[in-house]
N, C-alpha and C positions, 0 to 999 in steps of 0.2 A: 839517262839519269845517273847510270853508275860514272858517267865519264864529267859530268857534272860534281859530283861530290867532289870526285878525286881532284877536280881544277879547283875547289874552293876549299878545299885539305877538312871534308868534313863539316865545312858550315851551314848547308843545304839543311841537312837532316836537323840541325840544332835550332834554324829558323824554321820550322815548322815547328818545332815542342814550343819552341817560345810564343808563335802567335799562339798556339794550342792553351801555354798559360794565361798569359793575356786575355785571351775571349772570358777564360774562366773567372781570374779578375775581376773582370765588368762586371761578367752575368753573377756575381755574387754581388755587388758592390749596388747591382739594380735590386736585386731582392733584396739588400741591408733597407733600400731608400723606400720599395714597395713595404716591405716593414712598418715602417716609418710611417708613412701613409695611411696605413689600414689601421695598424693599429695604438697608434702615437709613441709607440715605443722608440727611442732614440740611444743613437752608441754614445758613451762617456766617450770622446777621446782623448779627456786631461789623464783618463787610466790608463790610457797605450802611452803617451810619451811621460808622462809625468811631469817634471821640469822642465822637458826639452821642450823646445816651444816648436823647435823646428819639425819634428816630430811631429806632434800635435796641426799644426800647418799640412803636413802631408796627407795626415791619416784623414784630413775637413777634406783636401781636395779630393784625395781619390771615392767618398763620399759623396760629394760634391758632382762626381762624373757617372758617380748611379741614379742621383736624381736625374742628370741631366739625359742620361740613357731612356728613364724613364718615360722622361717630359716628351722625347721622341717617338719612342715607340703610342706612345698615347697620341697623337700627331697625326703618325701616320696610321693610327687603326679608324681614329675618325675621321677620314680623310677616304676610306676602300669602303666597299659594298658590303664587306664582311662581316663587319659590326657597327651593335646598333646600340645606343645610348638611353640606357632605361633610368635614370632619375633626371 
C-alpha cells in the first residue's frame, strides 16, 4: 500500500477521503428528499443561488439524486424478505 501511494505521489489516500465525501453527499441529499417525503417540507433553492440560475440547476440536481437514491433503496427493500409493507 505504502509503495502504492508513493507510485501515485499521494493520490491513493486523497481518493478514498473523496469517495468518503461523496457517500456523505448522497446520504444527506437522501435525508434532504426523505424530508421532503415525510414531512412536505421542501429546500428553497432560488435562496442558495439567488440570481444564478446555474446554481440553482445544480443545487435541483444534486436533490434530484437524493430522491432518486431514495426511490432505490425503496426498490430494493420491497423487493427482500426483510420488509414488510404496512399501509
Amino acid at each position: 500500500m505504502v509503495l502504492l501511494n508513493l507510485l501515485t505521489l499521494g493520490l491513493w489516500s486523497k481518493l478514498g477521503r473523496l469517495t468518503h465525501y461523496a457517500f456523505d453527499a448522497v446520504l444527506f441529499s437522501a435525508f434532504l428528499a426523505g424530508m421532503k417525503r415525510s414531512t412536505g417540507l421542501t429546500f428553497k433553492t432560488d435562496k442558495v443561488g439567488g440570481d444564478n440560475k446555474e446554481v440553482t440547476k445544480w443545487v435541483e440536481k444534486y436533490l434530484g439524486l437524493g430522491e432518486w437514491v431514495l426511490d432505490q433503496g425503496a426498490a430494493v427493500a420491497s423487493t427482500s424478505g426483510w420488509f414488510e409493507r404496512t399501509r
